[in-house]
C-alpha positions as CSV (number, residue, x, y, z in Angstrom):
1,X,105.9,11.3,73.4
2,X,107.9,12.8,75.9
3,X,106.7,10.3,78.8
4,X,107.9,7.2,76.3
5,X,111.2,9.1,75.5
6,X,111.9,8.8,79.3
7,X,111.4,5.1,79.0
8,X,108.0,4.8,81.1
9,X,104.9,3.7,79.9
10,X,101.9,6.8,78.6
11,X,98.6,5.6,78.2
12,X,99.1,4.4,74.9
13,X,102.1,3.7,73.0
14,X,102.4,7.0,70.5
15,X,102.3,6.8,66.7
16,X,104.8,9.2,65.2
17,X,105.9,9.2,61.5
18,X,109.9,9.9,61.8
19,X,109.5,11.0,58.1
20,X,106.1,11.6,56.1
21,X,107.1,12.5,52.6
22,X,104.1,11.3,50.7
23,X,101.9,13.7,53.2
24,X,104.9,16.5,53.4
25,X,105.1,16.8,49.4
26,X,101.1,18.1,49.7
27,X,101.7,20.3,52.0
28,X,102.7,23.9,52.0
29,X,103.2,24.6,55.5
30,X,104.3,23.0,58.9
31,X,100.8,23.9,60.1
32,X,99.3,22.0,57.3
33,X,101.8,19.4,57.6
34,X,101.1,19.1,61.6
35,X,97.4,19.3,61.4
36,X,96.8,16.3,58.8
37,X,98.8,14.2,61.0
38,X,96.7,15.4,64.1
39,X,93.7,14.5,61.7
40,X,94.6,11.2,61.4
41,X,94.9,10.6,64.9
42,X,98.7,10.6,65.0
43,X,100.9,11.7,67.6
44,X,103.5,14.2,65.3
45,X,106.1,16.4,66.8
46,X,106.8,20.2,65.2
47,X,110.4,21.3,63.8
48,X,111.5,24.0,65.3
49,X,113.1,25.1,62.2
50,X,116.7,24.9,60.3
51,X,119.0,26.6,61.6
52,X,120.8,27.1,57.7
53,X,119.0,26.4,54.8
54,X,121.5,27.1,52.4
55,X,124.0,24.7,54.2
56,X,123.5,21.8,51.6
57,X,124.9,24.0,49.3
58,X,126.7,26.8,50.3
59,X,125.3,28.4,53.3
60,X,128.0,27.2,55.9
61,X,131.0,28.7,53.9
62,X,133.6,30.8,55.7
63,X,133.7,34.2,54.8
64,X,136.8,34.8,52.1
65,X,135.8,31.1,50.5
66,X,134.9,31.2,47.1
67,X,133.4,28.8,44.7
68,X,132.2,27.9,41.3
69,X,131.0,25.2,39.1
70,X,131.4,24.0,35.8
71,X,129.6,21.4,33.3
72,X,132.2,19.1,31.9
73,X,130.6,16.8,28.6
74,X,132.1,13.6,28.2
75,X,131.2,10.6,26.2
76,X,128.5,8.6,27.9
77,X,127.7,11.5,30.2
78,X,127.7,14.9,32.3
79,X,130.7,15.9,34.5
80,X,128.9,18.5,37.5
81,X,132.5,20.4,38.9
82,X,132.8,22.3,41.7
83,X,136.0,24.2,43.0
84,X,136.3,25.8,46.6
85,X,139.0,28.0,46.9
86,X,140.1,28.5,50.9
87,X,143.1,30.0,52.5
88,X,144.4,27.0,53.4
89,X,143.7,26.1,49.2
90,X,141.9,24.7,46.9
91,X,139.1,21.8,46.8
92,X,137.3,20.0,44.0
93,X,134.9,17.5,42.9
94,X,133.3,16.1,39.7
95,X,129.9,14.0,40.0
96,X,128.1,12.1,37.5
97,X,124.9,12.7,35.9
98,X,122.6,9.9,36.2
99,X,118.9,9.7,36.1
100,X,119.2,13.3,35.2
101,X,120.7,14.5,38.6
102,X,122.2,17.0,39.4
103,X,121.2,19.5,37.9
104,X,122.2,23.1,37.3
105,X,119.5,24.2,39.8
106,X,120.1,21.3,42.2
107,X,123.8,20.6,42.7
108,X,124.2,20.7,46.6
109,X,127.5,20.2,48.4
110,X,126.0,17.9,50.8
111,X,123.4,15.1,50.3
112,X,122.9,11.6,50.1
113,X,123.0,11.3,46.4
114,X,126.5,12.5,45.7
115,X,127.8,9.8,46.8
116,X,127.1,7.0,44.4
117,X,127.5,9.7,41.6
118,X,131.1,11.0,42.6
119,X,134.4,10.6,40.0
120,X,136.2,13.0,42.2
121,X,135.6,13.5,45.9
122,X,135.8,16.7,47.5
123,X,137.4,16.3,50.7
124,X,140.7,13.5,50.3
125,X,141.1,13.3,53.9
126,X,144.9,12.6,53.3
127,X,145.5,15.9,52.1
128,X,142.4,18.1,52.5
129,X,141.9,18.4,56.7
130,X,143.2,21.5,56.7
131,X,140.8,23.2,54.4
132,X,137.8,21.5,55.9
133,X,136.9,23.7,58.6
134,X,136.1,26.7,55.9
135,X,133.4,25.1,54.6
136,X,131.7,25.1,58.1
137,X,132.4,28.8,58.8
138,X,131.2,30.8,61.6
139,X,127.2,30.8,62.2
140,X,125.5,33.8,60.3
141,X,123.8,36.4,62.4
142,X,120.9,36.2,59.8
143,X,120.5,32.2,60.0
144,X,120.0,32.6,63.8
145,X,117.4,35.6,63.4
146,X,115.5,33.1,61.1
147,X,115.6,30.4,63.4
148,X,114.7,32.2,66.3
149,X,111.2,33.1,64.3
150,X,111.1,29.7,62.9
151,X,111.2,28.8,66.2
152,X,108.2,30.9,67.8
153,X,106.1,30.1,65.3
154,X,106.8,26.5,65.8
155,X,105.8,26.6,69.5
156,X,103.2,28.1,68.8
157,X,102.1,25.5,66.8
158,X,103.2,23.0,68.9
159,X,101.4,24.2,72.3
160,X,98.1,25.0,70.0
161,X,98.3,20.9,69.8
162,X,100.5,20.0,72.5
163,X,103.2,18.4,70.9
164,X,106.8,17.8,71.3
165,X,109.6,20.2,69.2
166,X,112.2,18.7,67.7
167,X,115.3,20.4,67.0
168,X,118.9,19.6,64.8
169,X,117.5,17.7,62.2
170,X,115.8,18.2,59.2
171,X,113.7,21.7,58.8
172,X,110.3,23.2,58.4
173,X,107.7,22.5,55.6
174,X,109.0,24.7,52.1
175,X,107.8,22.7,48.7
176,X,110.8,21.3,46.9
177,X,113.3,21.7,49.7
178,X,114.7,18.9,51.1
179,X,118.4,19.8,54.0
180,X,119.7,16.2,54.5
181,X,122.6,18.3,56.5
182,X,122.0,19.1,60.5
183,X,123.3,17.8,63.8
184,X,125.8,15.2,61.8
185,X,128.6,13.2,62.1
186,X,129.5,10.4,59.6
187,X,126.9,11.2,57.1
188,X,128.7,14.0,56.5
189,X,132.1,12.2,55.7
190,X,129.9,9.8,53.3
191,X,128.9,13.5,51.6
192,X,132.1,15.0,51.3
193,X,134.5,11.8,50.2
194,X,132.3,9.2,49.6
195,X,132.9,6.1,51.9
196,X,135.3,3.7,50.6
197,X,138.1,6.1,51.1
198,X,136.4,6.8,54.8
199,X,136.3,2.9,55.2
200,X,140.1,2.1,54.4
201,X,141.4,5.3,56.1
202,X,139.7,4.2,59.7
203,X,141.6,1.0,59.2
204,X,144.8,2.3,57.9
205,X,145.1,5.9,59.2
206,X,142.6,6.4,62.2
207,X,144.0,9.5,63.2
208,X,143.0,11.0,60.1
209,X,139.2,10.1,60.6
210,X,139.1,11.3,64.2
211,X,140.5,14.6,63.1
212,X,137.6,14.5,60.5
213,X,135.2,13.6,63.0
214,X,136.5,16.4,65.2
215,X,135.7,18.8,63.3
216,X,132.2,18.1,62.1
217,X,131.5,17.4,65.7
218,X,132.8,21.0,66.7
219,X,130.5,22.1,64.1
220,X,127.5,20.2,65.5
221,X,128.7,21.9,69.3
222,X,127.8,25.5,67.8
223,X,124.6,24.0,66.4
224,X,123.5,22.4,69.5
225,X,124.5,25.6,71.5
226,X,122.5,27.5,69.4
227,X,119.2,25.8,69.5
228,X,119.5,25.2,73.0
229,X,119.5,29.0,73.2
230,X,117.4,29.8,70.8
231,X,114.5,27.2,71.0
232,X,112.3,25.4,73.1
233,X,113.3,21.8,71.3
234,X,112.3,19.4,73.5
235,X,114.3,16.9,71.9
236,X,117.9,17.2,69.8
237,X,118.6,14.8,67.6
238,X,121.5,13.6,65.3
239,X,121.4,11.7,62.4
240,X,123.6,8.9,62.5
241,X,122.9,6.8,58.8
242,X,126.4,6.2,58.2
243,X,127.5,5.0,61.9
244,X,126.3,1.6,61.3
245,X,128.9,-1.4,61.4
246,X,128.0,-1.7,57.5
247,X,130.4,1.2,57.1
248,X,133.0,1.1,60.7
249,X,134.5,-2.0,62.8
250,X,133.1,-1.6,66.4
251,X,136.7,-0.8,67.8
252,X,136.7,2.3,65.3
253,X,133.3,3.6,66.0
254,X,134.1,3.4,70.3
255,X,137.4,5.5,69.0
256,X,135.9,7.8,65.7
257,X,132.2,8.3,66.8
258,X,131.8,7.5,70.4
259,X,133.8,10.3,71.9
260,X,131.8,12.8,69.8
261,X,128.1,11.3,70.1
262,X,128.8,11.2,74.3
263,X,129.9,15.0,73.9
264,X,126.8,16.0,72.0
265,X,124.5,14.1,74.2
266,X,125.9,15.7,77.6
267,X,126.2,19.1,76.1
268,X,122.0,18.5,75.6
269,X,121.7,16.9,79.0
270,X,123.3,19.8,80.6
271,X,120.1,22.2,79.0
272,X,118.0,19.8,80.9
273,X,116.9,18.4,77.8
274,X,116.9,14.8,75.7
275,X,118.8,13.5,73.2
276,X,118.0,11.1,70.1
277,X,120.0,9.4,67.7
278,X,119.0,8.6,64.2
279,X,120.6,4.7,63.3
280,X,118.5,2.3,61.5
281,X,120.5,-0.8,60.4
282,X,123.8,-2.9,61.4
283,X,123.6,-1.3,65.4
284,X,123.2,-4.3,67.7
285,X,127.1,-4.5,68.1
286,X,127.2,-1.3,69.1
287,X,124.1,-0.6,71.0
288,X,125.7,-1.3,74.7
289,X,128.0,2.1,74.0
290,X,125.5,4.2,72.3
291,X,123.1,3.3,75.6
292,X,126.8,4.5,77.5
293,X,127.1,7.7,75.6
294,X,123.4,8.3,77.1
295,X,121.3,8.7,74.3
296,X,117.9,8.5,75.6
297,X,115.8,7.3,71.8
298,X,117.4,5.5,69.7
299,X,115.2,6.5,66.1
300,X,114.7,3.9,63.4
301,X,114.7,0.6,64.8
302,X,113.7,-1.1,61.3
303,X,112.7,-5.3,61.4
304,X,112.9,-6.0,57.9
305,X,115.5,-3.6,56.0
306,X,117.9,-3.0,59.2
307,X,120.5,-5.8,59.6
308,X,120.8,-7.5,62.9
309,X,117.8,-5.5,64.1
310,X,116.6,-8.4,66.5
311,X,113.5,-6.6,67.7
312,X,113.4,-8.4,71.6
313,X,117.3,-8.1,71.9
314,X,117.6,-4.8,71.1
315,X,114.2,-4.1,73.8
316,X,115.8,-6.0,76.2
317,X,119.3,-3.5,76.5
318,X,117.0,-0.8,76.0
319,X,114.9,-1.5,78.4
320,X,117.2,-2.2,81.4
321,X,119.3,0.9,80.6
322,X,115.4,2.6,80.8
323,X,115.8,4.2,77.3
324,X,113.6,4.3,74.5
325,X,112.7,3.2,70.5
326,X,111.0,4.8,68.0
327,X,110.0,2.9,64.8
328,X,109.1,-0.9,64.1
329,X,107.6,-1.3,61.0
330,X,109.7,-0.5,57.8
331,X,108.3,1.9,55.7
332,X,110.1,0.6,52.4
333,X,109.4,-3.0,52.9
334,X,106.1,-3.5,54.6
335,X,103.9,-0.5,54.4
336,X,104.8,1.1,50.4
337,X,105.5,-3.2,48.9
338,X,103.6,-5.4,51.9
339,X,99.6,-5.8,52.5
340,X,97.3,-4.8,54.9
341,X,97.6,-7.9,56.5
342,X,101.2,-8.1,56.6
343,X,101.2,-4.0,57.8
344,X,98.7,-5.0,60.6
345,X,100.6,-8.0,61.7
346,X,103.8,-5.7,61.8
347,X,102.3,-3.2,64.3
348,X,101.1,-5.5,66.4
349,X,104.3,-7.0,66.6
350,X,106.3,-3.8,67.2
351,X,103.7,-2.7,69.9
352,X,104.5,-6.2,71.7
353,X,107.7,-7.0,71.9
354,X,109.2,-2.8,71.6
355,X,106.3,-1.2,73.6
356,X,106.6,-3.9,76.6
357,X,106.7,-1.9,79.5
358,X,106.7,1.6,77.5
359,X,109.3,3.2,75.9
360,X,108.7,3.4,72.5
361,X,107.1,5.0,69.9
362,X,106.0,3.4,66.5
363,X,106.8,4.8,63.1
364,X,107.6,3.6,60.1
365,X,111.0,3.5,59.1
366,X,112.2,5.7,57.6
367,X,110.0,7.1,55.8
368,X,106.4,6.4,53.6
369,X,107.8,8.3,50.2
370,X,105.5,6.7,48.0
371,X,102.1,8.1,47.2
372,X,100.7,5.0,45.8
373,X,97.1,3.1,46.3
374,X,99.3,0.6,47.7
375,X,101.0,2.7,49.9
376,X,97.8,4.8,50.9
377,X,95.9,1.6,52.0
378,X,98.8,0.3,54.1
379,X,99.2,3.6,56.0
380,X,96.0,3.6,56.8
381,X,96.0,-0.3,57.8
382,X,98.7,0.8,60.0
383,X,97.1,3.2,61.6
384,X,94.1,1.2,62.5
385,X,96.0,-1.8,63.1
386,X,97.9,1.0,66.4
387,X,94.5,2.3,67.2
388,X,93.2,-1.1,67.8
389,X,96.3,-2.3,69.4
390,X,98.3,0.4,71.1
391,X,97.0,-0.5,74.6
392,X,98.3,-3.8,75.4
393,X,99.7,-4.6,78.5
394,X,102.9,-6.7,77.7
C-alpha cells in the first residue's frame, strides 16, 4: 500500500475497499472487521481511531455552549429544532422528517443527510461567523486519552497483519455508529448551511467563505497535530465530497480550498508522513492544483458515477507528478446494480489504464453498502477478476 502511495510499482497492484459497509455492519470489532478482509485476500488498512466520537453531535462544543432541541408538528410533517446558545449568540436550525429521519435518538449536528432535510440552516454565513468557532471548541483531554488507546490497539492490529494505519477520517468498528465528521473542509459547510447559500455566497461574497473555510481548516490543524502526536497513521487523510466543481468555480476553489488543503498536506509532510484526499466526482479541472498542493493519493477516482472522471487523463497528470489513485470501479453502479461480467471487465480496466506503471490501488467507490445476492456475487467477481489480473505489466 504504502509503496503505491509513493507512486512506484509493488508487486501487485493492492485491493483496498475505501469503505466496506455491507462487511462493517457484521462486524463488532476492527479486528473482526480487519481480519475478514485479510480472509478474502484483500489488502485493508486499520483506523487508528476517532479522535471525537460525539463530534457529529455535540462533542466539539466550546465549553459555556449550550443547546437544546425541540419537535415542532406541522401539517404534512416533523420539524427536528435545535438551538445553540454561544457568547457571541444564538444559533438555530429546523430539519425535516423524511423517511423517518431524524429521529429523537439520531439527530446529529453534522452529517450528510441534513442537508436535503433542512427548512432552517444553522450557520447563515452572513451573520453567524462569529459564533462558529464555539461549536469547534478546544480538544477534550478525555478524547485524546481515548485516541491514544484507540491508537495502540490499532497498531497492534496493524503490525499483527502488516498493514497500513490510517488516520483523520472516519473511526473504529462500534455497531450503529457511523462519524461522517473528521479532517474536513467543505463537507462541513454543506452540514452546517446546506449548499446553495455556500454556492451564491462564493460568488457574491468570497470573503465570507474563506473566513468559513478558515476556520474549519484551523480546526482540522489541531486534528492533524494531534494524531501526528499521538499515532502512528501512516497516512492522513481528508475528505473532500463537497470540493468538487459540482459545488465551486475552479477560480473559487484555488482561492476557498486551495490555501487550506496545501496547509494540511505540509503540516503532514513535515511529520515525515503522507497525505490523501478524499474527491470522487467533477475533479479533472482541478486536478493540476490539488497535485500542486502535494497530495500524494487522490481517493475515489470513480468511472461511471464521477463526472469528468476520464480514467487515462486523470493517470496521465498523476503519473508525471509521481502521485497515486485509489479506486476504479464504482461501487454504486457496477458492483451493487452491474454483473459479473461487467464487474470483471471494470477491474481489469482500472488495473490497465490507473495501475500503468504503479501507483494505484483498486477499490470500489465509495463504498459496497448493499448486502444483496447481487452485490455478494459482484464483490466476489471483483475480487477474482484483481487476483487474476493484478500483475500486468502496462
Amino acid at each position: 500500500m504504502l509503496t503505491a502511495i509513493a507512486g512506484e510499482r509493488p508487486d501487485h497492484a493492492p485491493c483496498s475497499f475505501m469503505l466496506f459497509f455491507s462487511l462493517y455492519e457484521r462486524c463488532s470489532s476492527d479486528s473482526e472487521f480487519v481480519e475478514k478482509q485479510v480472509e478474502l485476500g484483500l489488502d485493508p488498512f486499520v483506523h487508528v481511531g476517532q479522535l471525537n466520537h460525539t463530534l457529529h453531535g455535540y462533542g466539539g462544543l466550546a465549553p459555556g455552549v449550550s443547546w437544546k432541541e425541540w419537535v415542532e408538528e406541522q401539517e404534512g410533517g416533523r420539524l427536528f429544532c435545535r438551538r445553540i446558545d454561544t457568547p457571541a449568540g444564538p444559533l438555530q436550525s429546523k430539519v425535516r422528517q423524511r423517511d423517518g429521519w431524524p429521529t429523537a435518538e439520531d439527530f446529529p449536528l453534522l452529517k450528510d443527510w441534513l442537508v436535503p432535510r433542512f427548512e432552517e440552516i444553522l450557520i447563515k454565513p452572513e451573520h453567524d461567523l462569529p459564533k462558529l468557532p464555539y461549536l469547534f471548541g478546544p480538544l477534550k483531554d478525555e478524547d485524546i486519552r481515548v485516541l491514544r488507546q484507540e491508537a495502540r490497539e490499532a497498531s497492534r492490529l496493524a503490525d499483527r497483519h502488516g498493514l497500513m494505519l490510517v488516520g483523520g477520517w472516519k473511526g473504529t468498528v462500534r455497531p450503529g455508529l457511523q462519524v461522517d465528521p473528521g479532517v474536513m473542509g467543505a463537507d462541513a459547510m454543506a452540514w452546517l448551511s446546506g449548499f446553495e447559500t455556500v454556492m451564491v455566497l462564493s460568488l457574491t461574497r468570497p470573503d465570507l467563505i474563506q473566513e468559513y473555510a478558515q476556520i474549519i481548516h484551523r480546526w482540522n490543524l489541531k486534528q492533524i497535530e494531534v494524531y501526528l502526536q499521538e499515532t502512528e497513521a501512516d497516512l492522513i487523510v481528508r475528505r473532500g465530497w463537497y470540493e468538487t466543481t459540482e459545488f465551486w468555480t475552479p477560480p473559487v476553489w484555488r482561492a476557498v480550498i486551495a490555501p487550506t488543503l496545501r496547509r494540511e498536506v505540509e503540516t503532514v509532510h513535515q511529520a515525515g508522513r503522507k497525505f490523501g484526499y478524499i474527491i470522487t466526482s467533477a475533479f479533472l479541472p482541478l486536478l493540476d492544483d490539488i497535485l500542486a498542493a502535494g497530495v500524494d493519493v487522490l481517493i475515489g477516482v470513480d468511472p461511471e458515477e464521477g463526472k469528468g472522471t476520464q480514467l487515462s487523463a486523470i493517470k496521465a497528470k498523476c503519473a508525471a507528478a509521481g502521485r497515486a489513485l485509489w479506486g476504479g470501479v464504482s461501487g454504486a453502479v457496477t458492483v451493487e446494480m452491474g454483473t459479473e461480467e461487467e464487474t470483471s471487465a471494470a477491474v481489469r480496466r482500472a488495473l490497465e489504464v490507473l495501475g500503468a506503471g504503479g501507483g494505484f490501488i483498486l477499490s470500489p467507490v465509495d463504498n459496497v453498502r448493499e448486502d444483496t445476492e447481487n452485490s455478494r456475487r459482484n464483490t466476489r467477481a471483483l475480487i477474482e477478476a484483481w487476483k487474476k489480473y493484478r500483475s500486468l505489466k502496462a
